[in-house]
DRENDO-1510 file (C-alpha; in Angstrom, 1 decimal, always signed):
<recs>
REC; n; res; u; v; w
REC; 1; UNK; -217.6; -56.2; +109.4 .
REC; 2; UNK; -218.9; -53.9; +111.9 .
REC; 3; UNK; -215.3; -53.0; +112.7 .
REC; 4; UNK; -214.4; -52.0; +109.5 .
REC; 5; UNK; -217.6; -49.4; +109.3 .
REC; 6; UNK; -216.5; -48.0; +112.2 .
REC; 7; UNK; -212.9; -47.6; +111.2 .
REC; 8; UNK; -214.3; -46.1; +108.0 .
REC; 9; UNK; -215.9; -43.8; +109.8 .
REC; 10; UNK; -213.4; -42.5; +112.1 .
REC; 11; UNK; -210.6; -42.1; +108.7 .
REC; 12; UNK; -213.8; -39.8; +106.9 .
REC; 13; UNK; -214.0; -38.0; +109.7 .
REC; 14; UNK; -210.3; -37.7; +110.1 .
REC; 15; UNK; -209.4; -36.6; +106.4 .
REC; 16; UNK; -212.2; -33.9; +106.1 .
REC; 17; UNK; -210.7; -32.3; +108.9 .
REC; 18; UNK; -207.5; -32.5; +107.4 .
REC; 19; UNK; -208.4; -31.3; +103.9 .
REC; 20; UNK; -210.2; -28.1; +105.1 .
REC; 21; UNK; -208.1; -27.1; +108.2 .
REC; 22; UNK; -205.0; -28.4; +107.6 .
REC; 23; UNK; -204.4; -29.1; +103.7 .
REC; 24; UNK; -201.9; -26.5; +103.3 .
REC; 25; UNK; -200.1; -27.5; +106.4 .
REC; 26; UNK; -200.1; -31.6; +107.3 .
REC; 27; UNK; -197.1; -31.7; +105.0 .
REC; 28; UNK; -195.1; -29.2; +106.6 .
REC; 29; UNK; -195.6; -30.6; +110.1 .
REC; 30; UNK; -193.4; -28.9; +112.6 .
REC; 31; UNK; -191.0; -31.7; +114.2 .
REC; 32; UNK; -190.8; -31.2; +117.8 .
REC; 33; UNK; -187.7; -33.5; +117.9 .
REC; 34; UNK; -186.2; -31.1; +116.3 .
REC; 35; UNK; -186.7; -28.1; +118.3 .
REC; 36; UNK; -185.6; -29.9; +121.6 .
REC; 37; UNK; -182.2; -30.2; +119.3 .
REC; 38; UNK; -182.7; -26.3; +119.1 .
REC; 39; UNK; -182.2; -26.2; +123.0 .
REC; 40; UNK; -179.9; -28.7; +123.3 .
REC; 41; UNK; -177.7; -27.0; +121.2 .
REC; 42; UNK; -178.0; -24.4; +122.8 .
REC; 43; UNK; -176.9; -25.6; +126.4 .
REC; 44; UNK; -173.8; -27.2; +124.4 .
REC; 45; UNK; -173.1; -24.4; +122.6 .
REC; 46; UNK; -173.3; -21.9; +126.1 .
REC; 47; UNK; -172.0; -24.0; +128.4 .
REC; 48; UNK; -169.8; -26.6; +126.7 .
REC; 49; UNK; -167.6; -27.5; +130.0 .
REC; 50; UNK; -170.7; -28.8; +131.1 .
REC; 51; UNK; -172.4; -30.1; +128.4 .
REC; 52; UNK; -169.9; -30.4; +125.5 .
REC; 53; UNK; -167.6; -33.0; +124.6 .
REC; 54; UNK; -165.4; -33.8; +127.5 .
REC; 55; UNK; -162.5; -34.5; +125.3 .
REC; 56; UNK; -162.5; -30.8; +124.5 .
REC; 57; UNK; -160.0; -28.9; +126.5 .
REC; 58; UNK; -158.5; -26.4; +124.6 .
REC; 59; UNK; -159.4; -23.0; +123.1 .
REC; 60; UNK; -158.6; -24.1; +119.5 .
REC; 61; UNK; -161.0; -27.0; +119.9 .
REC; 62; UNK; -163.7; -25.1; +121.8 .
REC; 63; UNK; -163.9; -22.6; +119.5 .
REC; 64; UNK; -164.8; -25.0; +116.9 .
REC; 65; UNK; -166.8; -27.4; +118.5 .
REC; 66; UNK; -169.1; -23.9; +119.9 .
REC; 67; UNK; -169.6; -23.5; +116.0 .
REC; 68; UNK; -170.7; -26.4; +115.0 .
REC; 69; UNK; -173.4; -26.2; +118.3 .
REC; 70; UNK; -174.6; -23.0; +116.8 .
REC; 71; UNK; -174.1; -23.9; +113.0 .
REC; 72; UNK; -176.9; -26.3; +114.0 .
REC; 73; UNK; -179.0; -24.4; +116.1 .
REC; 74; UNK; -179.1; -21.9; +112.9 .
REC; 75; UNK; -179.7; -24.7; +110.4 .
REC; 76; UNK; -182.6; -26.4; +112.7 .
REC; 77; UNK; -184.2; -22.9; +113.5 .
REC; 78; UNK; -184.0; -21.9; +109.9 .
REC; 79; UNK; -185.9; -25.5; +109.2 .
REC; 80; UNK; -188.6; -25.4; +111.9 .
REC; 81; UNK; -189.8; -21.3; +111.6 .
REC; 82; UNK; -189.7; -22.0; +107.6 .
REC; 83; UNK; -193.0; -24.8; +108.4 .
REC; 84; UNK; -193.7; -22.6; +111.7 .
REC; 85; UNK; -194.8; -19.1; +109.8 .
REC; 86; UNK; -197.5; -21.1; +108.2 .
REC; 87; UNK; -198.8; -20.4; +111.1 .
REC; 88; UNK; -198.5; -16.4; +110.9 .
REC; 89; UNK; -201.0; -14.4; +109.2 .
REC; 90; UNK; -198.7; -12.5; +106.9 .
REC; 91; UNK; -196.8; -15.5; +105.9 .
REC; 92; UNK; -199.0; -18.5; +105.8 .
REC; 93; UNK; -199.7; -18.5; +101.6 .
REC; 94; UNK; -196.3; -17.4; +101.0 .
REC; 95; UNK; -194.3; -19.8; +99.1 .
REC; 96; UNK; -191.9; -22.2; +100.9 .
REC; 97; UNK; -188.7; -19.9; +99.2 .
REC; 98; UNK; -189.7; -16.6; +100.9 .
REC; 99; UNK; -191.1; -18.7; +104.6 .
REC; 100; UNK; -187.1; -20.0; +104.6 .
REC; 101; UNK; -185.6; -16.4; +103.5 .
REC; 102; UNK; -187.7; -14.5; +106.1 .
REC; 103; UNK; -186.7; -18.1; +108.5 .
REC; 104; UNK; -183.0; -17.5; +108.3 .
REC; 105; UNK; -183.6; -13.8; +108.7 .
REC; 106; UNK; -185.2; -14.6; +112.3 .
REC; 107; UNK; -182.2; -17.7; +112.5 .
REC; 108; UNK; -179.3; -14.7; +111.9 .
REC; 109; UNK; -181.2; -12.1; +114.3 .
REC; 110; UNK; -181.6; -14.7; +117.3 .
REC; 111; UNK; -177.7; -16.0; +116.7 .
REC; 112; UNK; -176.9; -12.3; +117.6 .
REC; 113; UNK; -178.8; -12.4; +120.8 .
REC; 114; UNK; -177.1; -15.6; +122.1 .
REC; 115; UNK; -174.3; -13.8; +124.4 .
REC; 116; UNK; -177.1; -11.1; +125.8 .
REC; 117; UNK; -179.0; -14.7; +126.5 .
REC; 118; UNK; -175.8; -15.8; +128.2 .
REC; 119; UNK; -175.1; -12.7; +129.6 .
REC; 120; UNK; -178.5; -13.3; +131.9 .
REC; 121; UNK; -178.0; -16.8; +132.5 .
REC; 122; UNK; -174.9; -16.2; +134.3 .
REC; 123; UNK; -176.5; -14.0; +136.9 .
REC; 124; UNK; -179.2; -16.4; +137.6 .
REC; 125; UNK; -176.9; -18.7; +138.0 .
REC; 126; UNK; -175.5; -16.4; +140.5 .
REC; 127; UNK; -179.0; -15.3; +142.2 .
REC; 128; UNK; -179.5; -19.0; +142.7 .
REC; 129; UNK; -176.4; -19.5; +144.4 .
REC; 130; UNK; -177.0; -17.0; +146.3 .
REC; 131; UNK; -180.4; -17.5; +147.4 .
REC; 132; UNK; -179.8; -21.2; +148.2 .
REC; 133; UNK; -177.8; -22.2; +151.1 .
REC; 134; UNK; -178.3; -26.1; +149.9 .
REC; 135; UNK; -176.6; -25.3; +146.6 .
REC; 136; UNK; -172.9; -26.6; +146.5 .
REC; 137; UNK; -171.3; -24.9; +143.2 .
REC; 138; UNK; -172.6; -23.6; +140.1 .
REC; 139; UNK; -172.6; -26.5; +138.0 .
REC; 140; UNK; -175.1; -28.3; +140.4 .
REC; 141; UNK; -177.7; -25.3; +139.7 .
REC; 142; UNK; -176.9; -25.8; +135.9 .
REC; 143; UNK; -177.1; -29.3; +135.6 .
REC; 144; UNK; -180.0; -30.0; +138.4 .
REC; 145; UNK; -182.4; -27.1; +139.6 .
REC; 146; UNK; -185.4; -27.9; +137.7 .
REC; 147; UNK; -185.7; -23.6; +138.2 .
REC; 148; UNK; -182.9; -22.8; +136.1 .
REC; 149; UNK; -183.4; -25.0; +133.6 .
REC; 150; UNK; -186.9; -23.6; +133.1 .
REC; 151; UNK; -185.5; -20.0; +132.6 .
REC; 152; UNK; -182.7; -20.9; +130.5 .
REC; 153; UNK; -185.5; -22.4; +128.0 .
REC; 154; UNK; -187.5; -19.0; +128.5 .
REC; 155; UNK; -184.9; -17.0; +127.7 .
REC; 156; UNK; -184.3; -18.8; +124.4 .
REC; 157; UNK; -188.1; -19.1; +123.7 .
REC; 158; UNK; -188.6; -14.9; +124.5 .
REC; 159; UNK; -186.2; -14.2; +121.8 .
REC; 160; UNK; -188.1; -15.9; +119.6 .
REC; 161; UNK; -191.5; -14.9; +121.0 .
REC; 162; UNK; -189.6; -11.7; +120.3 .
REC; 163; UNK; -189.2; -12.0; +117.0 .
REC; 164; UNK; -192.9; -12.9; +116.2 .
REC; 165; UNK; -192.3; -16.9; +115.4 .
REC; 166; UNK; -195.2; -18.8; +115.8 .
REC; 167; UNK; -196.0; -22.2; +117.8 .
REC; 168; UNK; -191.8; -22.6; +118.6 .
REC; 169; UNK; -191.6; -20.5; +121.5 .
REC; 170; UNK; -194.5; -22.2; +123.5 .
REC; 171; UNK; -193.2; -25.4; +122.4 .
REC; 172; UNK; -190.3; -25.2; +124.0 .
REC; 173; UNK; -191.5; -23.4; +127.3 .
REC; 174; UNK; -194.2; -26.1; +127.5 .
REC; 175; UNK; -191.1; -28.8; +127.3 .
REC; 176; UNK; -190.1; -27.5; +130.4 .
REC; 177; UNK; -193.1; -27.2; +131.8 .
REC; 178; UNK; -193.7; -30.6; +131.4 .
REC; 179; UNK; -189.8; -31.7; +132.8 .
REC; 180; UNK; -190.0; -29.2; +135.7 .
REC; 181; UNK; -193.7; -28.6; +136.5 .
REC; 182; UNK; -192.8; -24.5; +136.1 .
REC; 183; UNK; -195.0; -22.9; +133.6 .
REC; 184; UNK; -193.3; -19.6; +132.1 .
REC; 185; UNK; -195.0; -18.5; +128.7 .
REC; 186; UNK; -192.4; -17.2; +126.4 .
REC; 187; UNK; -194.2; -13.8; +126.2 .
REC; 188; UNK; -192.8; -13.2; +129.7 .
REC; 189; UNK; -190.1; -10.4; +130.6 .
REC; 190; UNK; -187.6; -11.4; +133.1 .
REC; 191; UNK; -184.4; -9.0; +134.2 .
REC; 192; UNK; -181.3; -10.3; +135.9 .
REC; 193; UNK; -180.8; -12.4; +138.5 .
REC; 194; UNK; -184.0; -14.5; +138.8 .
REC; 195; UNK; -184.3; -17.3; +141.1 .
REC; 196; UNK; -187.0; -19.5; +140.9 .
REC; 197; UNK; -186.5; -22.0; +144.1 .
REC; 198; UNK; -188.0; -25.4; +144.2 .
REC; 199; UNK; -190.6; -24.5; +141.5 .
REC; 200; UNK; -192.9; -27.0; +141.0 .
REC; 201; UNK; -196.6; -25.6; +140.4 .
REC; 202; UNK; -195.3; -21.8; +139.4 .
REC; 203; UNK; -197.1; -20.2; +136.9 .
REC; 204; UNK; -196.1; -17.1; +134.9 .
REC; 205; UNK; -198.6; -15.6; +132.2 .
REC; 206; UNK; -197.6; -13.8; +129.2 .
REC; 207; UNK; -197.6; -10.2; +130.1 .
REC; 208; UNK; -195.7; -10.8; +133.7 .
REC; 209; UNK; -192.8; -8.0; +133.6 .
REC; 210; UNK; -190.3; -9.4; +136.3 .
REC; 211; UNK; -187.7; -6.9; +137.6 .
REC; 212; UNK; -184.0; -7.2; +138.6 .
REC; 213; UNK; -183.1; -9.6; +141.1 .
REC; 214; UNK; -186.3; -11.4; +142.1 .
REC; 215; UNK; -187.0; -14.7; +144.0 .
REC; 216; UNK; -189.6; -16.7; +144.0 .
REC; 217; UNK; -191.0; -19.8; +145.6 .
REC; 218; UNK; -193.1; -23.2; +144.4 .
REC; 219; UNK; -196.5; -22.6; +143.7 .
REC; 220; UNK; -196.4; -18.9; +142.5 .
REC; 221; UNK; -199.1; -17.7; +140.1 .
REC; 222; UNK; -198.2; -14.8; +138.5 .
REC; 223; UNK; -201.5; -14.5; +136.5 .
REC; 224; UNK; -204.4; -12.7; +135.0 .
REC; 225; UNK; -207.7; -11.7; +136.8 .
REC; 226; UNK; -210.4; -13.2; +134.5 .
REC; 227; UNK; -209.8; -15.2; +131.2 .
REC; 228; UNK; -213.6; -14.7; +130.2 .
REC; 229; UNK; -213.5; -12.9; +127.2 .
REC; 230; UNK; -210.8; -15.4; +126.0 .
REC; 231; UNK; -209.6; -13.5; +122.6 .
REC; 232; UNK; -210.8; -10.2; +122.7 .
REC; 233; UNK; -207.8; -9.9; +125.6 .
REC; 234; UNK; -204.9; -10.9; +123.4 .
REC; 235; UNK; -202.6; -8.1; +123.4 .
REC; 236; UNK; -203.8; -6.6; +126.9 .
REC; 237; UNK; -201.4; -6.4; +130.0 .
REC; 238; UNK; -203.3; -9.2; +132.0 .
REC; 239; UNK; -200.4; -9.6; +134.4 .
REC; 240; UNK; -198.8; -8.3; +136.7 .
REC; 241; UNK; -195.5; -6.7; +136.8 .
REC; 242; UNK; -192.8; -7.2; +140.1 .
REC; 243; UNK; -190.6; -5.0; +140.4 .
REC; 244; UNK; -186.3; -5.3; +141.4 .
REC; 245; UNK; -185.5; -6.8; +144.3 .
REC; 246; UNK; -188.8; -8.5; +145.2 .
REC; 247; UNK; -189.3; -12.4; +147.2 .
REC; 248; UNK; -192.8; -14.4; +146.7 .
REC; 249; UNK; -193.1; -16.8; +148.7 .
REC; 250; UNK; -194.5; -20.0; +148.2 .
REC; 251; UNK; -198.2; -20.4; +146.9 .
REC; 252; UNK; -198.8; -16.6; +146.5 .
REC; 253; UNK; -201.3; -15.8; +144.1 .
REC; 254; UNK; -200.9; -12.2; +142.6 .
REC; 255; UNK; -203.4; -11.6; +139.9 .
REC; 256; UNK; -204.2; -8.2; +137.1 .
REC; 257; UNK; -202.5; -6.6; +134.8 .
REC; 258; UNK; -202.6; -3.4; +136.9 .
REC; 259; UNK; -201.0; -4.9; +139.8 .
REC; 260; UNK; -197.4; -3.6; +140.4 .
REC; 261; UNK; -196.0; -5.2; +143.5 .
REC; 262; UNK; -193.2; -2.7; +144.1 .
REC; 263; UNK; -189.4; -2.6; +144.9 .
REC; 264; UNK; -188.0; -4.6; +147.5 .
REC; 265; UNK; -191.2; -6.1; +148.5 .
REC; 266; UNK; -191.3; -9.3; +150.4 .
REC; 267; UNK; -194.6; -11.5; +149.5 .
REC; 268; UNK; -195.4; -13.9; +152.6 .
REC; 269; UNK; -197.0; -17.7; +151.6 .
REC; 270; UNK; -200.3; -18.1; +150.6 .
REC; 271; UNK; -201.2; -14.4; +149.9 .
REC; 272; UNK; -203.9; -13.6; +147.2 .
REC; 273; UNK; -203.1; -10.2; +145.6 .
REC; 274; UNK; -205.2; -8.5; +143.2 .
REC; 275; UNK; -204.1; -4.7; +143.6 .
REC; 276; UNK; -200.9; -2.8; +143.7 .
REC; 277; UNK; -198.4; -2.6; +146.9 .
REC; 278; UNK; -196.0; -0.1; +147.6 .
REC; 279; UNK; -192.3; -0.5; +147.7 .
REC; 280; UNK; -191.0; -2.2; +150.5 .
REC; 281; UNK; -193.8; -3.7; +152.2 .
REC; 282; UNK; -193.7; -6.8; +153.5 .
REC; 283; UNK; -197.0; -8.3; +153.0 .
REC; 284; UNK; -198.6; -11.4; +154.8 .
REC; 285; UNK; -202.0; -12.8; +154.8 .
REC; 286; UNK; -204.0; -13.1; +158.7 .
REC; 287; UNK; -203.4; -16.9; +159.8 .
REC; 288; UNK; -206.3; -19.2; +160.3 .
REC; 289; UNK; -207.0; -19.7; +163.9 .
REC; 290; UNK; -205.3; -23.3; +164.9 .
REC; 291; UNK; -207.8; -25.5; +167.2 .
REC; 292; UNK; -205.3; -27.6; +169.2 .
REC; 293; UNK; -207.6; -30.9; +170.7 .
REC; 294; UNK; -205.3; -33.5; +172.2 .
REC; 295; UNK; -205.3; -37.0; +170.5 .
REC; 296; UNK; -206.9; -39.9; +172.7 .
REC; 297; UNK; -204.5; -42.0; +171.4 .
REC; 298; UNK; -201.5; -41.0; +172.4 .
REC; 299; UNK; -199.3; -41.6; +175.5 .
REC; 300; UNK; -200.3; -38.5; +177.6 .
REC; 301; UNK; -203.8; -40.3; +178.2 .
REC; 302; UNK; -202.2; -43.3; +179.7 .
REC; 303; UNK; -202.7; -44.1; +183.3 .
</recs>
């Protein structure tokens, strides 16, 4: 049947592909399931008042139902980086027993770097309490903005983009990306207090260095000047870096990884950046000229 050529075809096809650029890998297939759990855990395990068992009141109980939320992140982690460093040059024709011993190495060292996580979390929660007069209490911010739940991700994914784990950190950030419309690559360095307000359309490249106690607005690109030479840029400061204290308003556009917006800057909407500006400026783009024509249609041309 003509079908059955075709579907032939398309398996050949398929399987050669596999065999020479995936053979050592399509068994080992990183489960994405998984390292949503990874997070998940990880919001239980932070805030378990808000996302723990409700049943659990006391200290004695927290304190054990905490460990079992970080027993697991450990055991997933240790799972998913062991069939992630396949993907890392130094490690992918290693055997499986030295990927998991060098995997729950990176599992231990990110376990220690969950109360610095937390640590930071509480003062966004803070910033964005502050910074929004619409926001009621603190645990609408943690169970609703669609801001802070795209930095709490980052800050888990950094850590891990930290310790040099392959495909896992933009995973995750690109889970939120798709459940908040916020892009934020894990290479990213945020300080305290961040606010991200609204959100949706913000994009933050990998080599953004964000200061203390910054705020910005939907829309924001935080990016790079020119992707053209693709690879031969990996590993250059493409962009920018905002210093403490700092508001971007929405749809801003500041581009180059020589552009330092500096302290206490205030970013009007709709600016397009591409060079450095000195601290405390407040910096706004000339508006178009409005042409006002009165409509026909309305009342005021009645007789």
């Amino acid at each position: 049947m003509e079908l059955d050529s075709k579907i032939e075809r398309i398996v050949k096809h398929v399987i050669d592909d596999v065999e020479h650029n995936y053979k050592d890998k399509h068994t080992s297939q990183l489960d994405t399931q998984e390292i949503l759990e990874i997070i998940e855990n990880a919001q239980r395990a932070l805030f378990p008042a808000l996302f723990g068992n409700r049943e659990t009141i006391s200290e004695f109980s927290n304190k054990y139902e905490i460990g079992g939320h970080v027993e697991s992140i450990y055991t997933l982690l240790v799972y998913e980086t062991t069939r992630a460093l396949l993907y890392h040059p130094k490690y992918a024709k290693s055997p499986k027993f030295a990927r998991k011993e060098k995997a729950k190495q990176i599992a231990l060292q990110f376990l220690d770097k969950l109360p610095k996580i937390h640590e930071y979390l509480k003062t966004d929660i803070q910033a964005a309490f502050d910074g929004d007069p619409a926001a009621t209490s603190f645990d609408e911010i943690v169970y609703s903005y669609p801001g802070f739940y795209a930095i709490f991700v980052n800050r888990i994914a950094h850590e891990l983009y930290l310790l040099d784990v392959p495909l896992i950190p933009r995973i995750m950030t690109e889970q939120a990306h798709s459940k908040t419309g916020i892009d934020i690559h894990p290479g990213v360095t945020i300080g305290k207090y961040f606010f991200i307000d609204h959100g949706t359309g913000v994009v933050i490249g990998e080599t953004t260095i964000i200061g203390d106690h910054v705020k910005i607005y939907q829309g924001v690109t935080l990016g790079g000047l020119s992707t053209r030479d693709g690879q031969k840029l990996r590993g250059v400061k493409r962009h920018p870096t905002i210093s403490d204290n700092v508001t971007i308003y929405s749809n801003a556009s500041i581009l180059g990884g020589e552009t330092v917006i500096g302290e206490g800057c205030v970013i009007a909407g709709n600016c397009f950046i591409t060079h450095s500006i000195p601290a405390h400026m407040r910096v706004t783009s000339q508006s178009p000229e409005l042409v006002l024509k009165p409509d026909k249609n309305t009342s005021c041309y009645e007789i």
